[in-house]
C-alpha positions as CSV (number, residue, x, y, z in Angstrom):
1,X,0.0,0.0,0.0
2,X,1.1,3.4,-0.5
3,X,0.4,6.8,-0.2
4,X,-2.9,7.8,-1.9
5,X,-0.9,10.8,-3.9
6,X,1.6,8.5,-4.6
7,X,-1.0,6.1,-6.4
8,X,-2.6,8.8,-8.3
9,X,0.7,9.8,-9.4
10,X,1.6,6.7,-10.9
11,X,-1.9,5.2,-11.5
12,X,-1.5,2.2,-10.7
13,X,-1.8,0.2,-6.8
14,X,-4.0,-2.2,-5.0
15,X,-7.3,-2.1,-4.2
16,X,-6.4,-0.2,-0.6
17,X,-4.6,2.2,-3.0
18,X,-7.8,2.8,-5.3
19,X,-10.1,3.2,-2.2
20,X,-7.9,5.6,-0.1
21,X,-7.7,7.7,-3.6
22,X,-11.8,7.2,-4.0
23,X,-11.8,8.8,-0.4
24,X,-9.8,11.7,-0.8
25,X,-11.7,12.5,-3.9
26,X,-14.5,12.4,-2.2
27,X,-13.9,14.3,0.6
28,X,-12.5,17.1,-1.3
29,X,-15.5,17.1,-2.7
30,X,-17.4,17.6,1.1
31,X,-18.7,14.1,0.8
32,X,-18.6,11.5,4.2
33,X,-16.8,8.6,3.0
34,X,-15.3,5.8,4.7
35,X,-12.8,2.4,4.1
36,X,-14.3,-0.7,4.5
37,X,-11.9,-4.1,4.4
38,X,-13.1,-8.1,3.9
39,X,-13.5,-10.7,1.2
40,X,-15.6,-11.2,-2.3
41,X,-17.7,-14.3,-2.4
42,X,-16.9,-16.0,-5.6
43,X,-17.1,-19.4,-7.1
44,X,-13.6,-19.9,-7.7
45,X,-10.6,-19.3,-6.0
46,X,-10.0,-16.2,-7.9
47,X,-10.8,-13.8,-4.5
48,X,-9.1,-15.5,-1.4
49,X,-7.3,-12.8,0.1
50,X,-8.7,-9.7,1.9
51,X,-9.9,-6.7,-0.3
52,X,-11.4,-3.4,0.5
53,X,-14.0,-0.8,-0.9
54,X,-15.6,2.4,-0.2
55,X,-18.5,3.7,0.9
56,X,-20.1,7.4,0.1
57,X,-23.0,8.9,2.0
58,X,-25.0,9.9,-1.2
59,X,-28.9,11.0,-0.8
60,X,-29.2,9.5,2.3
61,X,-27.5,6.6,2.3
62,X,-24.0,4.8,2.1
63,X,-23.2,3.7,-1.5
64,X,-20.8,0.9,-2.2
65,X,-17.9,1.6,-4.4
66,X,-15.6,-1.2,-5.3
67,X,-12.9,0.6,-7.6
68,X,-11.3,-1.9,-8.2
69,X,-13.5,-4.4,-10.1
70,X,-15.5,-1.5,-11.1
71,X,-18.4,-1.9,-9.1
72,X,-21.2,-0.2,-8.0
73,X,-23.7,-1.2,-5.0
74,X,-22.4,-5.0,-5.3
75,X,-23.9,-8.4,-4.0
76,X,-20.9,-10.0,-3.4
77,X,-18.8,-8.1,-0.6
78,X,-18.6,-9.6,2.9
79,X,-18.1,-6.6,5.3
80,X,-15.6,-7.3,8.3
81,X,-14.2,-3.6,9.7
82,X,-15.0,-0.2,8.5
83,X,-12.9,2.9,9.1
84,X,-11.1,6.2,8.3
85,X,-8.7,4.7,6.4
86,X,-6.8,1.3,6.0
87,X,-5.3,1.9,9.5
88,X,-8.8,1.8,11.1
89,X,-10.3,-1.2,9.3
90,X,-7.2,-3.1,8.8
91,X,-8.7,-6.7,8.8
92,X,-5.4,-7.8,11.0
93,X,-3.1,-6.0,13.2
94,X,-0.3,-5.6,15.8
95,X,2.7,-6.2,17.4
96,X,4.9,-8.8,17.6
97,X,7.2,-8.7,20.7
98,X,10.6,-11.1,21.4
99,X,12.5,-13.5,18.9
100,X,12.5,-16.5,17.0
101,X,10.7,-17.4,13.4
102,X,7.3,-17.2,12.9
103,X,4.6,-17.7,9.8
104,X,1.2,-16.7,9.8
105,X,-1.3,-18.7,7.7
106,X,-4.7,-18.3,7.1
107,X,-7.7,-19.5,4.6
108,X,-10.9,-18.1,3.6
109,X,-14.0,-19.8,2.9
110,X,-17.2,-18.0,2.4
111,X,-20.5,-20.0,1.7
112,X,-23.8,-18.5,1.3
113,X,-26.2,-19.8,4.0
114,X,-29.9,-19.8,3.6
115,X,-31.8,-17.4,5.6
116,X,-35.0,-18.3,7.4
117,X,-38.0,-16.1,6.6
């Protein structure tokens, strides 16, 4: 991830780069916006790592922006962590005290569950 001024400048980052750019934007433009970080449901394996989005208060109600995949108000965004910014919705963080090796591993799997009504 870098800077969002830095991404503009060389048009090109990650989705936390394209929604921190979305943001500014945004609020330059006086509108409320905020980051939101978790996963895309998909039936491949395509989407497996985290991946974030943002969300404009627009007529009375937060839109959903994925710049990214060029997506407006999509079906298949699992929310975990909104925020400010990357650093407040940050879908894993802190500090690691002391020595040795370590590796951290993880997996996603997302299945749609049916909803009682």
């Amino acid at each position: 991830m870098v800077p969002a001024r830095e991404a503009w400048r060389v048009g090109s980052g990650v989705c936390q780069d394209h929604v921190h750019v979305m943001l500014g934007c945004a609020r330059l433009m006086g509108l409320p916006g905020r980051y939101v970080s978790g996963y895309l449901h998909s039936d491949d394996e395509t989407h497996l790592a985290s991946h974030a989005w943002a969300e404009i208060y627009l007529d009375g109600a937060w839109q959903t922006f994925d710049v990214t995949n060029n997506l407006i108000q999509p079906t298949h965004h699992i929310r975990l962590a909104i925020g400010m910014d990357y650093l407040d919705a940050c879908p894993i963080r802190g500090i690691r005290c002391g020595g040795g090796e370590e590796v951290m591993d993880a997996s996603v799997e997302v299945q749609y569950a049916p909803i009682d009504q």
